[in-house]
Structures are given as C-alpha cells and as structure tokens.
N, C-alpha and C positions, 0 to 999 in steps of 0.2 A: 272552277269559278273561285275568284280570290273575294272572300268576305268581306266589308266594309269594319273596322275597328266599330265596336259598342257608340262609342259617343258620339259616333259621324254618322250611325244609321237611321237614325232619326231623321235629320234632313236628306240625306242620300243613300237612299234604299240601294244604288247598283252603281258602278262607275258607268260614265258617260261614254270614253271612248280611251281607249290602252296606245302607251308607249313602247313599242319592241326595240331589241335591242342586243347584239350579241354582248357576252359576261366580258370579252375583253376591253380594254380602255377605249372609249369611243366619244367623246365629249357628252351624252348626253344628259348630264348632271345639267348642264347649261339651257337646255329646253325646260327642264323641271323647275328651275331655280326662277326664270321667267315665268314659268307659271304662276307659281305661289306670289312673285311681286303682281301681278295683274291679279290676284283674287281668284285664282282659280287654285281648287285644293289638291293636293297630291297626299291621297291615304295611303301608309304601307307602301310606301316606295320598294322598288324591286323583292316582296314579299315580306321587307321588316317589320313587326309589327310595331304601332308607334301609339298604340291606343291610350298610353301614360304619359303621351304626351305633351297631350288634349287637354282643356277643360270648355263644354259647351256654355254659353253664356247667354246666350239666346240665340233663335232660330238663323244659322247659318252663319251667327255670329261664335266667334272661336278664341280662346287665348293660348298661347304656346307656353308650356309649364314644365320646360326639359331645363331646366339649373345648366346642366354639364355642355349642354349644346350637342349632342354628340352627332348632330350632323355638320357640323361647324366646317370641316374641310369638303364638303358636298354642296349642300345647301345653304349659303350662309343667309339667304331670304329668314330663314328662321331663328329668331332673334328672342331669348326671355324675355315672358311677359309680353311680347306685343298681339297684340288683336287682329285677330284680320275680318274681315266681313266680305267673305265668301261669294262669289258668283252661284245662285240658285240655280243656275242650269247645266251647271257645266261640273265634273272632277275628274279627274287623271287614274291611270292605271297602269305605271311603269312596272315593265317584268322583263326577267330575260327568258322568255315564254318560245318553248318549240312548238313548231305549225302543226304540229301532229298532236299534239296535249291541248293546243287550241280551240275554244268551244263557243266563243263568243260570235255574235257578229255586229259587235258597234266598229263605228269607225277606227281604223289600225294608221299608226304614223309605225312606221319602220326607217330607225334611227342607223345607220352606218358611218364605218368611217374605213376607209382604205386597208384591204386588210396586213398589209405587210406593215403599215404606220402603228396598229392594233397591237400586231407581236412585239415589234419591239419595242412597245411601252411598257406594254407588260414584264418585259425582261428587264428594264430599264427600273421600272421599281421593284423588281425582285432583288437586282444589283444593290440598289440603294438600301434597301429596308432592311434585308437578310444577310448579317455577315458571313453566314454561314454558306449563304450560292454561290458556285463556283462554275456555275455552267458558262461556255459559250453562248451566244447565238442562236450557230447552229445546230448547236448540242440541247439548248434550250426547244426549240419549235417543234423535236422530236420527239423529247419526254411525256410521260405521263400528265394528261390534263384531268390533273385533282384526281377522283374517283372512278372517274371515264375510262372504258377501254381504248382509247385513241389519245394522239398527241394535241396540242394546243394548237399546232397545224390543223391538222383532220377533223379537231371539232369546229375552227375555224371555219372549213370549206364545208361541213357538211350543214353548220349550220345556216349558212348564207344558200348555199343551194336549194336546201328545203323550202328557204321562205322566196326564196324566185319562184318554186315549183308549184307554190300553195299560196301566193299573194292575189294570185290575179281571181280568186275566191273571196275578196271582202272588198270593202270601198276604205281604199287606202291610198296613204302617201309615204311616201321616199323623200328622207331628208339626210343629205352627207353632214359629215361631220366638215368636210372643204368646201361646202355654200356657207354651213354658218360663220366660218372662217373667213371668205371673201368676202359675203356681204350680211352680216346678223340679221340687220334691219329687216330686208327683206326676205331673207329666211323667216325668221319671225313672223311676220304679216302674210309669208303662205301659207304656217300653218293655224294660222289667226283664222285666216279665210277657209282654210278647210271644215276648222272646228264650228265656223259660225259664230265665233266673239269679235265683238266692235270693241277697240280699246283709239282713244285716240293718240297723238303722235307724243306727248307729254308723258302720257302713262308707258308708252311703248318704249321710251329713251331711257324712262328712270329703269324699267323693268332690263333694259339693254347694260345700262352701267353698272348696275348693281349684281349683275350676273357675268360680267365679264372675267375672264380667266385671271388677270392681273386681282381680282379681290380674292381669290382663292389662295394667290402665292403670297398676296403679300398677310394672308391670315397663318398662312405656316412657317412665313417668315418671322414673325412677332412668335409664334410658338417655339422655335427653334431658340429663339435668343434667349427666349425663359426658359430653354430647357424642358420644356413640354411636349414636346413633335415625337409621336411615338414610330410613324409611318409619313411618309409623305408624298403624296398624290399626285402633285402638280408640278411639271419642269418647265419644259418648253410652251406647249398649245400650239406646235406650227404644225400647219397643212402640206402632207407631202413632204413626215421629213426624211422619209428613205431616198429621197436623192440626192438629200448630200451626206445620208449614213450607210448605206448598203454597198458590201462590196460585192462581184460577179458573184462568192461563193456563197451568200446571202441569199441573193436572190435564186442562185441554186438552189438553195434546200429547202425552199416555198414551192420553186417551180412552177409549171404550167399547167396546171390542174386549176390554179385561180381565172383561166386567160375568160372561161366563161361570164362566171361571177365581174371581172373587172369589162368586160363588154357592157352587160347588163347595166354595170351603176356607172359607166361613162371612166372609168381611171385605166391607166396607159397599159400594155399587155407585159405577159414575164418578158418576151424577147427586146423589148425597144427599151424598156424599164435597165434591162440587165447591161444592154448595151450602151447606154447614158452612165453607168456606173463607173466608178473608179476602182481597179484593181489593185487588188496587195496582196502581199508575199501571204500563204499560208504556213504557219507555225504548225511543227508538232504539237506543241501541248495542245492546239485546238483539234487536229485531229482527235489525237487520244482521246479528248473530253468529246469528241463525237461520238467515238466507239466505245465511251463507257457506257453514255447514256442509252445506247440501240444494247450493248452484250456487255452489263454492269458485272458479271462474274464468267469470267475464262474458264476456272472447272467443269467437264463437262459431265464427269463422275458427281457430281454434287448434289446432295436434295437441294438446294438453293437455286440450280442453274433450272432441275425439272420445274421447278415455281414458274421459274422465269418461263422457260419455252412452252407452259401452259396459258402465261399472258399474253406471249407474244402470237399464239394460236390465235385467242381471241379476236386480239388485235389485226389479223391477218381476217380475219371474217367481217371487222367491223369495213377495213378497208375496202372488201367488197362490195361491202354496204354501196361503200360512198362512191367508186368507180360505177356503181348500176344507176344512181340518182342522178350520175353525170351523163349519161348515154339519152 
C-alpha cells in the first residue's frame, strides 16, 4: 500500500483508483498531466515522494510550493504558486506496480504502449543523454535492466505477460499509448467514463492542450537554449515508430516471444512487423557490441568472467521464469 504524503491525508485517507504502467517510456505522463488540469490530484507519482510540495490551504483546497518545478519536463500542469481545488472524490495512484506485489482492489487503468516503440525510446534517450553509451540496439535490449536479473527485453515481456495473466482479477481498463495518439479526446472521455468524472467538453480541451506533447518539447526546448536541459525526455511522441526505425535484425532480437502479448493489446505480430521492415547491411562493430554486451570478458581463466557466468546462471533461471508464464 503506497501511503498518502501527511498534507493530503487529511482530505484523502486512500487513493481512489491506481495507474499501471510498465517503467519504460510509455506516454503516460500524458494521462496524469490531464488529470491534475481537471482537478483530480496525483499524490506521489510513481512512488516520489512530493509531500514538500504541498501546502494545504483549506479542505481539498491546495497550493503547489516546489520554486524549482522539478516536474517541469513531466508534469508541466504543476505550476508555482498555483491553487488547485481538488475533486473530493476522486485521486490517482500512478506506479509501475508488478501484479504480484499488487494488493489493492480499486479500480486499475493499465497504461501501455507497443513494446518494441518502449525499447527504443529508451535507448534513444540513453543515446542522447549519456555520452558515455555506446551500445547498439541490439546490444542494448540485451543488457542488464538496472538491478534485475533480466535484460530490458525480458523484463519487458515478463512484465506485460504477468499483468495479462492477473488483469482479468480487478475491474479494469487498457489504455495504448496509439488510442491517445489517434484520438486523445476520446481516449480521455473513456477513462473519464470509467472513473466516474463528468468534466464537460471546455474543461476536457483545456486539459487536452495543456497536456499535449508539443508543451513538453517546447519546455526543453526553452531549457536547452538556456543552457539548462540536464536530460531530455521528449523527441518525437509518434505512434508506431518502429516502422519506419526497425531493421529485420531489430526486430530479431525482440523476437517472438512478444507475438502473445502483441495479440492481447491488438499491435501487429514479430513476423508481419519484421517483414514490413527495411533491410540493412549488418556492421561488425554492431556485432562486436552484441557480443560484448551477452560475454563482456573473453578470459575464461578470470575471477571476473566466474562473476559473470554466476549472472548469467541466474539470468538463465529467470528466463525460465518467463518461458513458464508463457505456456
């Protein structure tokens, strides 16, 4: 159970109903940021605590008192010094919460976005941010994700499989990250309807413009020109853009292990996906950079390499894991 920050518990003893969401890039900042302009609060977003944020001012009345903005490239809804006056029945609880650590049972929006679009965002702002990455691709979807025994692939698929396997356990909804792309409007107003808020078509447009990706880029844009853009978040925002980024060998090293997952939430299979793609020449150094990242040390006399093939044990158990959740 994720605790409400001190100053919000007073009006809101428990969140209302939780946002899920895998940890890679998936547009859902975009739902939250809509939230907050319609008066619905978002406490502690994805577990940060924000309770200095805050100052209460009256009952479910709120001022936001963060000087530095530090959700600025996120949230831009949250604005020094302004007030919001809060919806009494309603608050948010965005996580990137596994089904299995899952305890609640209010209503669950389960946020996705295409997972092959996911990866290489991710690598896309690793590229950008870290001048120190040097992975490929494919050499990237392999690696180590953060702390996990699994790759950024594997926790990908394992985590979307889990919540197919354990969704149909709550009263819930599925929302792509390619509905709010095609149509916001009406993305928005399903999960309007889901949650039970009436907002009418005035409130729904401001809350629509003010959340659109175009305010986010051009927030990093104005930082970059000052010289202040430490990271930066936001590129494109297109729907589906591995069809015109993915080459065969791409979509090889995702593979078909998603073809379940991509039935489930309606996006195209590896094989039709792979064959819509455009081909290109494979470089050695991109191999090399494959086989560093699976066998980073060739000694096999080494204490370093015994590290390594102690992880990779793991790693070979997790993936059992994840081939048995598949069956």
């Amino acid at each position: 159970m994720v605790p409400m920050p001190t100053a919000c518990a007073i009006d809101y003893p428990d969140f209302t109903f939780d946002v899920i969401s895998p940890e890679l890039p998936c547009g859902v900042a975009w739902l939250a940021n809509c939230f907050l302009e319609l008066n619905i609060p978002v406490w502690k977003p994805w577990d940060i605590e924000t309770k200095n944020e805050w100052q209460r001012l009256a009952p479910f009345h709120y001022q936001y008192t963060a000087r530095q903005l530090p959700w600025k490239q996120t949230l831009p809804a949250l604005q020094y010094l302004h007030e919001y006056q809060f919806n009494p029945k309603h608050a948010a609880c965005f996580r990137h919460q596994w089904p299995l650590a899952y305890e609640n049972k209010r209503q669950l929006i389960l946020f996705v976005r295409d997972p092959r679009d996911a990866l290489y965002s991710h690598w896309r702002r690793a590229k950008h941010n870290d001048p120190a990455f040097n992975l490929t691709f494919e050499a990237f979807v392999h690696s180590r994700y953060f702390h996990y025994p699994v790759s950024f692939r594997e926790y990908q698929l394992l985590f979307l499989q889990l919540w197919k396997n354990y969704l149909s356990n709550y009263d819930h909804l599925v929302i792509r990250f390619e509905d709010y792309k095609a149509d916001a409007k009406q993305t928005l107003k399903k999960v309007l309807d889901f949650i039970s808020v009436e907002a009418g078509e005035d409130q729904i447009n401001r809350a629509l413009a003010h959340s659109d990706f175009s305010v986010l880029k051009n927030i990093e844009d104005r930082l970059e020109k000052r010289g202040l853009l430490e990271r930066r978040f936001n590129y494109t925002g297109t729907a589906f853009e591995y069809q015109q980024r993915y080459t065969p060998m791409m979509h090889d090293c995702i593979g078909s292990d998603f073809d379940p997952i991509y039935q489930w939430l309606g996006y195209t299979n590896y094989a039709d996906a792979r064959e819509q793609s455009s081909p290109t020449q494979v470089s050695d150094k991109r191999i090399s950079d494959l086989i560093s990242a699976i066998d980073p040390e060739k000694d096999q006399n080494s204490m370093e390499q015994q590290k390594q093939d102690r992880f990779f044990q793991q790693l070979d158990s997790c993936r059992h894991y994840i081939r048995g959740s598949l069956d």
